[in-house]
matplotlib code that plots the C-alpha trace (Angstrom):
import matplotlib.pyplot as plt

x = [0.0, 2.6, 4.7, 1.8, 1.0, 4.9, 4.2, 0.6, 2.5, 5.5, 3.8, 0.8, 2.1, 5.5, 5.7, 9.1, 10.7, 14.3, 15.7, 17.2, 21.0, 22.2, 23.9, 20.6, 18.7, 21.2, 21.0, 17.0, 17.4, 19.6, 17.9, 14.7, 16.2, 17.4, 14.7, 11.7, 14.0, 14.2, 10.7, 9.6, 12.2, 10.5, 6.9, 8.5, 9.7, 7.0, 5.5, 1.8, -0.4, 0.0, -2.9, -1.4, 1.6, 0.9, 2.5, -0.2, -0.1, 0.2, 3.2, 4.8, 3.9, 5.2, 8.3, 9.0, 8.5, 10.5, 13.5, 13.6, 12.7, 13.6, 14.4, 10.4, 8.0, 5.7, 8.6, 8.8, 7.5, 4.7, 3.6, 3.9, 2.5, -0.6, -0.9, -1.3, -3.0, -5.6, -6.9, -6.8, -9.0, -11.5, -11.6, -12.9, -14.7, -16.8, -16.8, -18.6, -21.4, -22.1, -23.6, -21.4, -20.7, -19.0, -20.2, -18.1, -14.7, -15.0, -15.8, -12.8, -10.3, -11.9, -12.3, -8.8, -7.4, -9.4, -7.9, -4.2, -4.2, -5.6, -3.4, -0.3, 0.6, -0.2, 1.1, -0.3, -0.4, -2.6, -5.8, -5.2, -4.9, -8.4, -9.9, -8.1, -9.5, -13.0, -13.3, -11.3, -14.7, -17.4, -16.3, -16.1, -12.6, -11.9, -11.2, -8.3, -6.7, -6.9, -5.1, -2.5, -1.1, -1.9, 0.4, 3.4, 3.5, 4.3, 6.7, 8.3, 8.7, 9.6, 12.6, 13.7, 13.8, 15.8, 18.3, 19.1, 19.1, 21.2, 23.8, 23.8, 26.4, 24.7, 20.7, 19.2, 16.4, 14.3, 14.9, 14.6, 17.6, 20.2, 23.1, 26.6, 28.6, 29.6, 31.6, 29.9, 27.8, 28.6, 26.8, 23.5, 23.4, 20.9, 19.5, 19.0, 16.5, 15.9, 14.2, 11.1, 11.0, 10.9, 8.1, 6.2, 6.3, 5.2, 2.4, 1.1, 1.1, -1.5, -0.4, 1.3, 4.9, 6.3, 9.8, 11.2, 11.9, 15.8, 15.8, 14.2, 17.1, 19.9, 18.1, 18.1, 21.4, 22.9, 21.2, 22.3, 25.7, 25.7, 23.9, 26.5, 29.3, 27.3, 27.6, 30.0, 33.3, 35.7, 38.9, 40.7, 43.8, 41.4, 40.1, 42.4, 44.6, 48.2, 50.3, 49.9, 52.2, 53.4, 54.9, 57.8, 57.2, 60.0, 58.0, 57.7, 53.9, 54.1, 56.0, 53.1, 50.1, 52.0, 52.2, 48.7, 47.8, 49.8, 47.9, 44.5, 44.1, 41.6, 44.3, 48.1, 49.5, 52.7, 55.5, 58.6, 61.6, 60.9, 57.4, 55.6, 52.0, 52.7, 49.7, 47.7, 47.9, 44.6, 43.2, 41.0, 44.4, 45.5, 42.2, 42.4, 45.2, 43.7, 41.5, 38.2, 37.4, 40.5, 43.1, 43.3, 41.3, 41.2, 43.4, 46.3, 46.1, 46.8, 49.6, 50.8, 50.9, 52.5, 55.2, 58.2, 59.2, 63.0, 65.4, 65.7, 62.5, 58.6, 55.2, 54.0, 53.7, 56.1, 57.0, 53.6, 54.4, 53.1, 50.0, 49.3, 46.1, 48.4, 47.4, 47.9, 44.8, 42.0, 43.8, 43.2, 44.3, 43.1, 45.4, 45.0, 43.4, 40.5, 37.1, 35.6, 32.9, 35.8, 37.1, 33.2, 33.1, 35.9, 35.5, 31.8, 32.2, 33.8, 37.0, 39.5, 39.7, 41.2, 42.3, 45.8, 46.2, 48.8, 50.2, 51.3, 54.1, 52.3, 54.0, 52.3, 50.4, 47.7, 45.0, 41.0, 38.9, 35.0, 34.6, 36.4, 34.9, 31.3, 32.2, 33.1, 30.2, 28.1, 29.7, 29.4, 25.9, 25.5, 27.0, 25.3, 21.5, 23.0, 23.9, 20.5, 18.5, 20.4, 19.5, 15.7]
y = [0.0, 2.4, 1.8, 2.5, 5.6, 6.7, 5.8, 8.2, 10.7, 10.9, 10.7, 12.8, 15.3, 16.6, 18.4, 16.6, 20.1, 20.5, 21.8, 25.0, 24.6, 25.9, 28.9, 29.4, 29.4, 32.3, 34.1, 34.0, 35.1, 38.1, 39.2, 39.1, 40.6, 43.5, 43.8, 43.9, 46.7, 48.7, 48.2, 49.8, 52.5, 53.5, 53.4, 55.8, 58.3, 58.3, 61.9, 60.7, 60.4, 57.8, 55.6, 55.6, 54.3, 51.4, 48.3, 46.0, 41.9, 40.4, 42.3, 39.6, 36.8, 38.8, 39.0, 35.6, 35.6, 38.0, 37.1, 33.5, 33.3, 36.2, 34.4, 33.0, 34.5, 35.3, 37.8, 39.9, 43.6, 43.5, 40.0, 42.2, 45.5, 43.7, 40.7, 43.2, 46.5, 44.5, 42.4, 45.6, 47.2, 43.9, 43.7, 47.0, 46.4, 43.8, 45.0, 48.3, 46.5, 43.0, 42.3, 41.5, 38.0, 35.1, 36.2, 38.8, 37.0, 34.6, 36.7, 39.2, 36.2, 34.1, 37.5, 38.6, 35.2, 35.1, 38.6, 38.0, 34.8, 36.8, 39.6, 37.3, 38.8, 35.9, 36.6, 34.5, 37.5, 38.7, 36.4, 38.1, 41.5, 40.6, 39.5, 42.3, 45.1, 43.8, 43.7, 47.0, 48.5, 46.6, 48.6, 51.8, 52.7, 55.2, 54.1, 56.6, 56.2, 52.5, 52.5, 54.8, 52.3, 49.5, 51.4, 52.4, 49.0, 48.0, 51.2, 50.5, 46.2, 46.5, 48.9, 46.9, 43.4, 45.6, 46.8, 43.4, 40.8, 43.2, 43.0, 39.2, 36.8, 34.8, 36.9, 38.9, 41.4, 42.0, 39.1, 41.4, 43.8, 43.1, 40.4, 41.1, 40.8, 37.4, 35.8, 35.2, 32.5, 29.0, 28.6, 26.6, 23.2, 23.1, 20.0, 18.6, 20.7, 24.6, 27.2, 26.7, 23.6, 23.8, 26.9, 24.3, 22.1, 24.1, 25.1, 21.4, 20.8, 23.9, 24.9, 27.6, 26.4, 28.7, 28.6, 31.3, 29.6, 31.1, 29.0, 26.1, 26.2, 26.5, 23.6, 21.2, 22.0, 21.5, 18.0, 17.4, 18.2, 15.8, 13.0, 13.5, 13.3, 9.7, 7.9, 8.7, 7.4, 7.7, 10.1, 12.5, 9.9, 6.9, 9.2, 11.8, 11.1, 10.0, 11.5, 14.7, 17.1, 20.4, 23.7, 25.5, 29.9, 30.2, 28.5, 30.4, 31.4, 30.2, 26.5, 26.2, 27.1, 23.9, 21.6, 21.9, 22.0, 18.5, 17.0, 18.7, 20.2, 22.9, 23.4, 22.6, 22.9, 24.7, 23.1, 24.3, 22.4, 20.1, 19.6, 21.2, 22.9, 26.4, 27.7, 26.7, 27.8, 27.7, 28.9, 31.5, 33.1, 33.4, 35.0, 37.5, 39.2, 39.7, 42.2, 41.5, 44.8, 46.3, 46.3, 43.0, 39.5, 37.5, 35.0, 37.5, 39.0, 35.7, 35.0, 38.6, 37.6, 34.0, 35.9, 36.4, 39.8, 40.7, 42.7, 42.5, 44.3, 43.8, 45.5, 42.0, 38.6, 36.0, 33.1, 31.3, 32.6, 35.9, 34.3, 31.6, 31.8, 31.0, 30.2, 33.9, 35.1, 32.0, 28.7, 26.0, 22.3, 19.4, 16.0, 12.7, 12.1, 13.9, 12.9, 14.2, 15.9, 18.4, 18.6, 18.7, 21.8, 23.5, 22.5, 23.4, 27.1, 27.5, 29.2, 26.9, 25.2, 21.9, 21.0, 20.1, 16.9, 16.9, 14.3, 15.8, 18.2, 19.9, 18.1, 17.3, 13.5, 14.4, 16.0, 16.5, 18.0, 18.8, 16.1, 13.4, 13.8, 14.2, 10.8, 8.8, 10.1, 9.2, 5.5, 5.4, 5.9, 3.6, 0.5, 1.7, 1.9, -1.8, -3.5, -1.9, -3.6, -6.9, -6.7, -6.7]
z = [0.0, 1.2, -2.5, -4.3, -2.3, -3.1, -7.0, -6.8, -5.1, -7.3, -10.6, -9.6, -6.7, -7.8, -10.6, -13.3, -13.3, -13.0, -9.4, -8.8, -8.0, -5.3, -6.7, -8.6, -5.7, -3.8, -7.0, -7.2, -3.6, -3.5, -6.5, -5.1, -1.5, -4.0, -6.0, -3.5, -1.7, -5.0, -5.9, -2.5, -2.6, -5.9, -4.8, -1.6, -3.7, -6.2, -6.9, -6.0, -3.2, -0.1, -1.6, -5.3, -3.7, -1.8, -2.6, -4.2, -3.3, -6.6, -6.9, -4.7, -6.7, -10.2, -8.0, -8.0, -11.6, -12.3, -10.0, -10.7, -13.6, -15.6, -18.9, -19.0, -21.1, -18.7, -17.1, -20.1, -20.0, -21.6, -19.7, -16.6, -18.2, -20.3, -17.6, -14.5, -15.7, -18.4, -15.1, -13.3, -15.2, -15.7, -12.1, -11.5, -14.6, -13.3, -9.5, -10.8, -13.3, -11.7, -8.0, -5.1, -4.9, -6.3, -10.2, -9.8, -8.8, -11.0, -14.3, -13.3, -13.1, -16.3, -18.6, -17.5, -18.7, -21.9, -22.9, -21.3, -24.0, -26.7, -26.5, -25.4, -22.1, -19.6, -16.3, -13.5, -11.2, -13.0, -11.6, -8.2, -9.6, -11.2, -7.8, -5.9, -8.2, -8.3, -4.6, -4.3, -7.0, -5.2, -1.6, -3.2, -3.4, -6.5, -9.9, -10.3, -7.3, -7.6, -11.3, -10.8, -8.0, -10.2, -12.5, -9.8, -8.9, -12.4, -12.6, -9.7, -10.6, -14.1, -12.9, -9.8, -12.6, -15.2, -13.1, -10.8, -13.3, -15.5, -12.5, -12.2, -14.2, -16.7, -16.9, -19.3, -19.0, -20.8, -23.2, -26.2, -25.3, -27.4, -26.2, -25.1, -27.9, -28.9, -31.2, -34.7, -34.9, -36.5, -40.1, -39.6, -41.7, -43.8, -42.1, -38.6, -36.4, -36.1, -35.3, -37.5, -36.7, -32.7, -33.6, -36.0, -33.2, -30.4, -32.5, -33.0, -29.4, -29.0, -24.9, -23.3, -22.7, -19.9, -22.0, -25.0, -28.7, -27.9, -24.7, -26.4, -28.9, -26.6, -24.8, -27.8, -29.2, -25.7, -25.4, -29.1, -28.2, -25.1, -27.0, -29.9, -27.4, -25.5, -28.8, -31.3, -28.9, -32.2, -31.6, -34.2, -33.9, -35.6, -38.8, -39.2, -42.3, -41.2, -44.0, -45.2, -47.1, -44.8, -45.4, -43.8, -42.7, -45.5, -48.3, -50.9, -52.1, -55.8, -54.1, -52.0, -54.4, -56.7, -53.9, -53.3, -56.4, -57.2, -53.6, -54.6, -50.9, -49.3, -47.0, -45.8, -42.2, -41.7, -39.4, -38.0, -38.0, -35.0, -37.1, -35.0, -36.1, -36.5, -38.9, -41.6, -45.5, -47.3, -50.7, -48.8, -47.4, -51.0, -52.2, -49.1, -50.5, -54.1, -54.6, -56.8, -57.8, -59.0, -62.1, -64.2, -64.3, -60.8, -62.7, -62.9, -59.7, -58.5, -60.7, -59.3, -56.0, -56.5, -58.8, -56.3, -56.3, -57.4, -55.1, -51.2, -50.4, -51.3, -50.9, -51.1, -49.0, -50.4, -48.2, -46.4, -42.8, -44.2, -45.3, -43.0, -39.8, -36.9, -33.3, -32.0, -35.0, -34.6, -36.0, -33.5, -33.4, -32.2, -30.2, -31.8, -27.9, -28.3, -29.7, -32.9, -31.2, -30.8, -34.9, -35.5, -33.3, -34.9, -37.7, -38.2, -37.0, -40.9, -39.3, -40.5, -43.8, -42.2, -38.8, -38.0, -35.7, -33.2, -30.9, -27.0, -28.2, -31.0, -33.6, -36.8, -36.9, -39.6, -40.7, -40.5, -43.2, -43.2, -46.2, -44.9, -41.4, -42.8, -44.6, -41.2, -39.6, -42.1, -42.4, -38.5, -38.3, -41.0, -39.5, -36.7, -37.9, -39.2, -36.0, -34.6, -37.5, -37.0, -33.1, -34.4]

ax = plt.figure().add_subplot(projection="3d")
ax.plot(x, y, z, "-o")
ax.set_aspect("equal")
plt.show()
């Protein structure tokens, strides 16, 4: 009896949402400590009379909205604005035109949901705003006085939430500001799962998820990443190519062009004499030093630069350490130790033409390019959707 009241109660009572980590929880704690103090300090100060600047009670449920869960949609300004004035003014609404009584209540809170959804500001706060409002109209208390600290309160909230979550480590508000600069994105594939998808989906299912489409994203591409790193076990030692063709800093441009030429490669890794990985030569470095729009034909600006220059000096490059991405501007490598998941990460933000492999002293071992890597992938899950159907 007892296990079966522990099954009910597990599956029925508790909602499956993940926990707050500690750090969260101190975070949501001091921020709300913070805010609440803020919030007050502004109703204080505010230019209006003592009535207008009371502190209202559904203000302290939107403050656990707002400082725990600042990244939610129903956090956002206008969920606060729309999702605590629009009640307010039902409530009164429907305190003023309908006989005291349970009618009222229950009008105020289901006509204050029908026109939060409608006009998408839901904000649960809002159903008490609805109740307070109508019973704050059915004992008389004026209209004006009663809206203008319905509005304070949202003044004071909306500041207080801007101004704390701007000051913590890893929050955003409002979600619409723009983002702390960031490095530029990686290209999206044109297949696997993305935005329109995730907003097709959400639309099939037809119910208020309390979660943004940008946090909805990150979420699946995190879990993609993880579920990528649980199954594909291969390391950049076990596909990279073993013998490749390198450059010295001293090659010359027009040696280099021919030797990739004669190996037919994207890209070729520069080594120094104890071969170890000092940069990385590819066509694209070549291209960035002709310019498309000016004097002859592409084809001979090319032949221009590859052309060593006579005499002892040169407005030119000439050798491939003058050409080549190096550590120091972007060029990363990757250890024959570590797992693909980590050339597919570099590889896939289109940096780098080809990424240099390198055993534990930075010396050359091979090379990964985005073909060849596609290919094992692809033959990987290919033996694996093979083994599966064997299983069956």
């Amino acid at each position: 009896m007892m296990t079966i009241l522990i099954r009910f109660t597990r599956r029925y009572l508790f909602a499956d949402a993940a926990p707050l980590s500690p750090a969260e929880r101190w975070r949501s704690a001091v921020a709300a400590l913070l805010g609440v103090l803020i919030f007050e300090g502004v109703l204080f100060v505010a230019p209006v009379s003592a009535d207008a600047r009371r502190l209202l009670a559904p203000l302290g449920a939107t403050s656990v909205i707002l400082f725990t869960l600042p990244h939610s949609p129903l956090a956002q300004p206008w969920s606060v604005i729309g999702g605590l004035l629009l009640p307010a003014l039902v409530g009164l609404a429907c305190g003023s035109w309908l006989p005291a009584g349970w009618l009222t209540s229950a009008c105020a809170v289901a006509v204050s949901i029908w026109v939060m959804g409608w006009l998408r500001c839901i904000h649960p706060p809002g159903g008490a705003m609805a109740l307070v409002m109508a019973v704050a109209a059915g004992q008389g208390l004026p209209t004006g006085t009663s809206l203008a600290a319905v509005a304070w309160n949202i003044a004071a909230i909306l500041i207080a939430a801007t101004t704390v979550n701007n000051l913590i480590p890893g929050r955003r508000y409002p979600l619409c500001s723009p983002p702390v600069a960031t490095p530029q994105r990686a290209r999206q594939s044109p297949v696997g799962v993305q935005e329109p998808d995730l907003a097709a989906a959400l639309a099939e299912i037809d119910a208020y998820l309390d979660i943004s489409a940008d946090d909805l994203s990150l979420v699946f591409r995190r879990a993609a990443h993880h579920a990528f790193r649980r199954h594909v076990l291969l390391s950049c030692g076990e596909v990279m190519e073993p013998a490749v063709p390198s450059l010295a800093f001293a090659t010359s441009l027009n040696d280099a062009w021919g030797l990739m030429r004669r190996h037919a490669r994207q890209a070729l890794p520069v080594v120094d004499r104890g071969g170890r990985v000092i940069g990385l030569l590819g066509l694209e470095d070549f291209l960035r030093h002709v310019e498309p729009d000016k004097g002859p034909r592409v084809g001979e600006r090319v032949r221009q630069l590859l052309r060593p220059t006579p005499g002892s000096h040169s407005d030119k490059p000439e050798v491939v350490g003058q050409l080549m991405l190096t550590p120091q501007h972007g060029l990363r490598l990757a250890r024959s130790d570590d797992s693909i998941v980590v050339a597919v990460e570099i590889l896939g933000q289109g940096g780098q033409g080809a990424l240099p492999v390198v055993d534990d002293k930075g010396r050359l071992v091979g090379m990964l390019g985005a073909a060849g890597l596609t290919a094992v992938l692809f033959n990987h899950e290919a033996l694996g959707h093979m083994r599966g159907g064997q299983e069956t």
